[in-house]
Each structure stands twice: as structure tokens, then as C-alpha cells.
C-alpha positions, 0 to 999 in steps of 0.5 A, spaced: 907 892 718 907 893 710 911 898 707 908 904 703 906 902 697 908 908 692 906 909 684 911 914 681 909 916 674 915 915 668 911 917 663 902 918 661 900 911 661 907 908 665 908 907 672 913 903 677 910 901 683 914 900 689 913 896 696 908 892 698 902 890 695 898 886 699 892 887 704 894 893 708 897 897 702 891 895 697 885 898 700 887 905 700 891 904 693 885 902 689 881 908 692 885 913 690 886 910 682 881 915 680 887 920 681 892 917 677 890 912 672 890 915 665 885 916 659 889 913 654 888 906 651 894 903 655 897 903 662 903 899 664 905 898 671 913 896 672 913 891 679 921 891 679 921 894 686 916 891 690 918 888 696 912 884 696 906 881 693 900 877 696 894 875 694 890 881 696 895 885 690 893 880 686 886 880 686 887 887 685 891 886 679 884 882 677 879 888 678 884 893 675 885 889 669 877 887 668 876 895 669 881 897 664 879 892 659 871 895 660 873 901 659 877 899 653 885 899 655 890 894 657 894 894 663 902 891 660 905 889 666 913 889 666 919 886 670 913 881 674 916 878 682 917 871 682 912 871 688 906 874 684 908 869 678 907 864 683 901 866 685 898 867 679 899 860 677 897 857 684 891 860 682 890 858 676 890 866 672 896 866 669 893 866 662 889 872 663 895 876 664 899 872 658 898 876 652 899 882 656 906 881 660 912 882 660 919 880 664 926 883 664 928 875 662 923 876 656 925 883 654 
């Protein structure tokens, strides 16, 4: 079972995540992002305190990035898991994240 994944909202426009972001987490978070997303040009999500990322988290950083970028925004991600980093690379998507990522060694 998957620990709840939470959105805890620091300041318009940056949040931090914490729990699980994976396949049971996903579906009910991504329904609900009308809810918290914001207006402006940018969001930045702090992923330090996820417990866990897997495929299913990963796709839907994808589609966040993709919908943010249509509606001319960009999604900064801070302080990214080992664990996602690796499947972002395994899945050979890494560099659509490059420009826009930040980790706690690059800060």
C-alpha cells in the first residue's frame, strides 16, 4: 500500500511533495491539480520528501510538464530522488527536464 501523497503549498507557484508518487497515488493527484496549480508562468515542485517514485510518478511529471508548457509555464523541479533520476535516464527523458532541474548538490 502507498503512503498518501500530499502537495503542501510554500509560496504561488512552489510547492513540496511528500510520500509516494506512484501508480496509486497518481490518479487521484492528477484529477485534483485543477485545485492547485497555479496561474502564474512558473511552478516549482521540491520532491525532497518523497518516499518513493516509480514509473507511473514519472509519466505524470511528463504530462505536467507538457500541459504547463502548453499553457506557456515551466515546471522547475528541486531536490529530484535518486530513484526518479534513474528512471529518468533509463527512460531516456532526462534531458526534457535538464534545462529546468534543480538538486540540492547543484544548488
Amino acid at each position: 500500500m502507498s503512503a498518501p501523497l500530499s502537495i503542501e503549498r510554500h509560496t504561488n507557484g512552489h510547492y513540496c511533495l511528500s510520500g509516494e508518487l506512484d501508480r496509486d497515488t497518481v490518479p487521484p493527484f492528477w484529477i485534483d491539480r485543477a485545485n492547485w496549480l497555479p496561474k502564474g508562468e512558473s511552478v516549482t515542485l521540491d520532491l525532497a520528501a518523497l518516499k518513493r517514485v516509480d514509473s507511473a510518478g514519472m509519466a505524470m511529471l511528463l504530462h505536467l510538464q507538457q500541459l504547463l508548457n502548453e499553457n506557456k509555464q515551466t515546471l522547475v523541479l528541486c531536490n529530484i530522488p535518486e530513484q526518479l533520476r534513474v528512471l529518468l535516464q533509463l527512460s531516456n527523458v532526462e534531458s526534457l527536464f535538464a534545462d529546468l532541474t534543480l538538486s540540492a548538490q547543484e544548488e
